[in-house]
C-alpha positions as a Python dict, from the first residue, in 0.01 Angstrom:
ca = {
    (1, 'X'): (0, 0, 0),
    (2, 'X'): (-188, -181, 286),
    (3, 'X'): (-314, 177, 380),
    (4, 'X'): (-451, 235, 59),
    (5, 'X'): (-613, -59, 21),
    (6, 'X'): (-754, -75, 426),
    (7, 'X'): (-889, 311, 326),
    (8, 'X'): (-1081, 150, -15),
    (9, 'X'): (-1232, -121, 223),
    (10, 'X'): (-1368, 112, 499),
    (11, 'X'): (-1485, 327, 236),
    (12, 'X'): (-1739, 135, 5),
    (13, 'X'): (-1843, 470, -191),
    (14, 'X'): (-1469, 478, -374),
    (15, 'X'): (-1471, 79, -388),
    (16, 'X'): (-1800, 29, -584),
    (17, 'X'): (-1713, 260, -865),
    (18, 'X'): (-1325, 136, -889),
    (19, 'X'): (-1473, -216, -914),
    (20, 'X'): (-1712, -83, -1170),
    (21, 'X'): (-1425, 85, -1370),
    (22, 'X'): (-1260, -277, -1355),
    (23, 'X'): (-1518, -466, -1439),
    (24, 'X'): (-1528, -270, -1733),
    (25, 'X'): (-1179, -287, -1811),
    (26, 'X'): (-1160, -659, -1741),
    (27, 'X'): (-1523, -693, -1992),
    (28, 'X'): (-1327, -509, -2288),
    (29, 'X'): (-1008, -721, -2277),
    (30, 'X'): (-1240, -1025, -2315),
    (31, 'X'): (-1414, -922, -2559),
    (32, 'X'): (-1094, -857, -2729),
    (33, 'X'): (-984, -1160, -2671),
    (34, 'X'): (-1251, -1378, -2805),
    (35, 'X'): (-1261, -1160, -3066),
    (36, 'X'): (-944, -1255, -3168),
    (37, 'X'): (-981, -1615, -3082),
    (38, 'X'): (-1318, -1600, -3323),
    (39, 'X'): (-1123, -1482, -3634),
    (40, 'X'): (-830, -1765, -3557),
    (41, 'X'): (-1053, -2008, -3550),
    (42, 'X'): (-1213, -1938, -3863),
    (43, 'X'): (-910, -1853, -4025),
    (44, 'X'): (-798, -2212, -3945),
    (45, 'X'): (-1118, -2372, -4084),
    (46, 'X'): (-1038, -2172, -4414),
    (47, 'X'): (-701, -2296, -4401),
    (48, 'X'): (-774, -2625, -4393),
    (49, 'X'): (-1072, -2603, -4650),
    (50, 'X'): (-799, -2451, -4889),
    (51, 'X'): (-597, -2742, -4835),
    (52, 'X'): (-822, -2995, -4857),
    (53, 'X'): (-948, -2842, -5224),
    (54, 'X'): (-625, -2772, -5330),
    (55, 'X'): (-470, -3082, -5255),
    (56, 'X'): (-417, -3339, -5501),
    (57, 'X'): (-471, -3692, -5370),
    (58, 'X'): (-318, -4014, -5508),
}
């Protein structure tokens, strides 16, 4: 594994596109990510809307 990894840092033509490849990677699971965070987050705020309306106070 060292090998590998001492051949991708004497070589900077394979390292620049495997970093780009990650980059990529690492860009789509964020977007994901907030993606999902986005639609919790407004599904709480409708949650607690709908209980606030629904609610019957004393």
């Amino acid at each position: 594994m060292d090998d590998f990894l001492q051949f991708l840092v004497d070589t900077p033509i394979l390292l620049a596109p495997l970093l780009l490849v990650a980059a990529f990677i690492l860009w789509a699971v964020l977007k994901r990510l907030l993606k999902l965070a986005a639609i919790l987050a407004l599904a709480g705020v409708l949650y607690i809307l709908l209980v606030e309306y629904v609610s019957t106070g004393p």
